[in-house]
N, C-alpha and C positions, 0 to 999 in steps of 0.2 A: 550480604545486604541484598535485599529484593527492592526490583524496582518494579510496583504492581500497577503504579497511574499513569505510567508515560506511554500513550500511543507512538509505537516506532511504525504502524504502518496504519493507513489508513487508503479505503479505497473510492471512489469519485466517479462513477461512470463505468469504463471496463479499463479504469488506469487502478493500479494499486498506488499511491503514496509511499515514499519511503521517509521519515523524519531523522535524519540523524543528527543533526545539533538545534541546541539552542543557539550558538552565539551568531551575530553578525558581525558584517564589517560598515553597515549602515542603522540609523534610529530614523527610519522613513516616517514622516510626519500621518501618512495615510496607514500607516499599516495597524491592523488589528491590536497588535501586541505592545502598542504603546498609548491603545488607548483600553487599556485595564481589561483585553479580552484574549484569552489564550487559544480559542476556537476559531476552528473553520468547520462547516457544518454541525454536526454534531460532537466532532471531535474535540476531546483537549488533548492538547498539540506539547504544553510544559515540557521540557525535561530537566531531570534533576543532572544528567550526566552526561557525556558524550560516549553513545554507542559503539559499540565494535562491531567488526563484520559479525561475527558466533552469534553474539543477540542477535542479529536480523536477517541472517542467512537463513533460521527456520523459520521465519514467517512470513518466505516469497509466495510460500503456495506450490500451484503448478502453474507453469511459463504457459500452457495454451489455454489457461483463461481467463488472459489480459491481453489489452492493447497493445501496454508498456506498463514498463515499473518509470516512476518519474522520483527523482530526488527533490524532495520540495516539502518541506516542515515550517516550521519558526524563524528554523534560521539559515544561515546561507552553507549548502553542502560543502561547497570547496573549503570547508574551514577546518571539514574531519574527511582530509583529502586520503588517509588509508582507506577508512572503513568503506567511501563511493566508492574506490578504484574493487579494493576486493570484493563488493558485493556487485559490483556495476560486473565485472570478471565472469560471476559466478550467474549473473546471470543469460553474459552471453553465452556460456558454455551449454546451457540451456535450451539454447533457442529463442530467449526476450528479445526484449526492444525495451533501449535502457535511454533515456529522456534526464536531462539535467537541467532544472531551473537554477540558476546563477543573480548575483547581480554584477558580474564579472568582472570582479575586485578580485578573483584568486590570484592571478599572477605577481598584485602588489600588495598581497598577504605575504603570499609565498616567496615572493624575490627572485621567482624563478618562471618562465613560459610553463607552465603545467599541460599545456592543448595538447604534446604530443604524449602526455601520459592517459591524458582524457581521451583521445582517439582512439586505443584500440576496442574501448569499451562501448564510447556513449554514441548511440546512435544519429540524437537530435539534442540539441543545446538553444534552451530560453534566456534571453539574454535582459535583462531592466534594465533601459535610458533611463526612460521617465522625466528627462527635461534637453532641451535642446541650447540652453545655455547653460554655464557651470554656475550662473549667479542662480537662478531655479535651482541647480542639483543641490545647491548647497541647502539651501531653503526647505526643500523639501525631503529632501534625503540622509541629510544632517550624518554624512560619513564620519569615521573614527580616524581614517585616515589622509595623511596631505596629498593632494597630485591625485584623487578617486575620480575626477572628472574626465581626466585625460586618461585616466589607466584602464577606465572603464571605455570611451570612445577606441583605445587602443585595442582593447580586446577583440570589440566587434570587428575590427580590422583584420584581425590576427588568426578569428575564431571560421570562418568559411575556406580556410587554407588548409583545417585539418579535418572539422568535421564538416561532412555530407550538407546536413540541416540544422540551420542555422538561423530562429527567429530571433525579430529584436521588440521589445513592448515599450510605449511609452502609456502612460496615461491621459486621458482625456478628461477633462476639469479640473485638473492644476491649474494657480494660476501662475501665470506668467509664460507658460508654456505651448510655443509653436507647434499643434501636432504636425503638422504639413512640413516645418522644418525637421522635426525627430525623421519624419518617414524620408525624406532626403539622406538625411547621415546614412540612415541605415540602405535606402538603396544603391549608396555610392560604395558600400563595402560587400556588395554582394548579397547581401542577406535577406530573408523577409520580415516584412513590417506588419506586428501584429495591435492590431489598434484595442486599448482597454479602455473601459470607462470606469471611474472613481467609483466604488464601492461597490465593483463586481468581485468578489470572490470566485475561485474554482470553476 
């Protein structure tokens, strides 16, 4: 079976993109792909399948002309936690600089702290609040699973203990959301506070 329309990478600047799932563990009210658009820039992002490292391992390129390779498609990387780990691997072997957008739901996906498997790879780790109460999270983020509010707050806790760099994003024009409170959580756990505005993309 050929899979001929699914962008597994896409590049933004001097980062490559890496796409390897569709699924999440949130239905973000704000996000693209729930409102009937499978794009970012010019890319369609779809996939029919969950990639393995072999699909995506030939299409890093060469390591010194990027930034970084970032894992950040559709849907949320930690969910096809082999394929980041061995390609995230393969590319530090390289010489990359390997970046992981999250909504840092993986550990209460996985039922397990993942960060120290995620440490020997990922250089910097993007983490989504996105609301500074769980009654917000819920509203806008519309998670699949129970305790995402707290598992997520947890992570950010958890996540500057293994890796180096460590941002955290909330959004700016949600309503009901303290940006001024999100950049508090996140500077009481060590990490930095990366401020977004509603329908910035990339």
């Amino acid at each position: 079976m050929t899979h001929t329309t699914a962008t597994l990478v896409y590049d933004i600047r001097q980062s490559r993109y890496l796409n390897i799932t569709g699924r999440c563990t949130l239905q973000c009210v704000f996000c693209p792909k729930h409102n009937g658009s499978k794009q970012i820039h010019q890319y369609q992002l779809a996939l029919d399948h969950q990639p393995k490292a072999a699909e995506i391992i030939p299409l890093l390129g060469d390591v010194s002309q990027f930034e970084q390779y970032v894992f950040c498609g559709y849907g949320e990387p930690t969910l096809n936690l082999t394929t980041l780990l061995e390609v995230a691997k393969e590319i530090k072997s390289r010489g990359g600089q390997v970046r992981v957008n999250t909504d840092g739901l993986g550990n209460l996906f996985h039922r397990r702290n993942i960060l120290p498997e995620l440490a020997p790879y990922v250089d910097s780790l993007s983490i989504s609040l996105n609301a500074d109460t769980e009654a917000a999270y819920l509203q806008h983020c519309r998670p699949k699973l129970k305790g995402s509010y707290q598992a997520v707050n947890e992570f950010i806790k958890l996540a500057p203990q293994f890796i180096s760099q460590v941002s955290v994003s909330a959004i700016d024009g949600l309503e009901g959301v303290n940006i001024e409170r999100c950049k508090l959580i996140v500077n009481q756990a060590n990490a930095n506070f990366k401020h977004r505005i509603l329908g910035a993309l990339g």
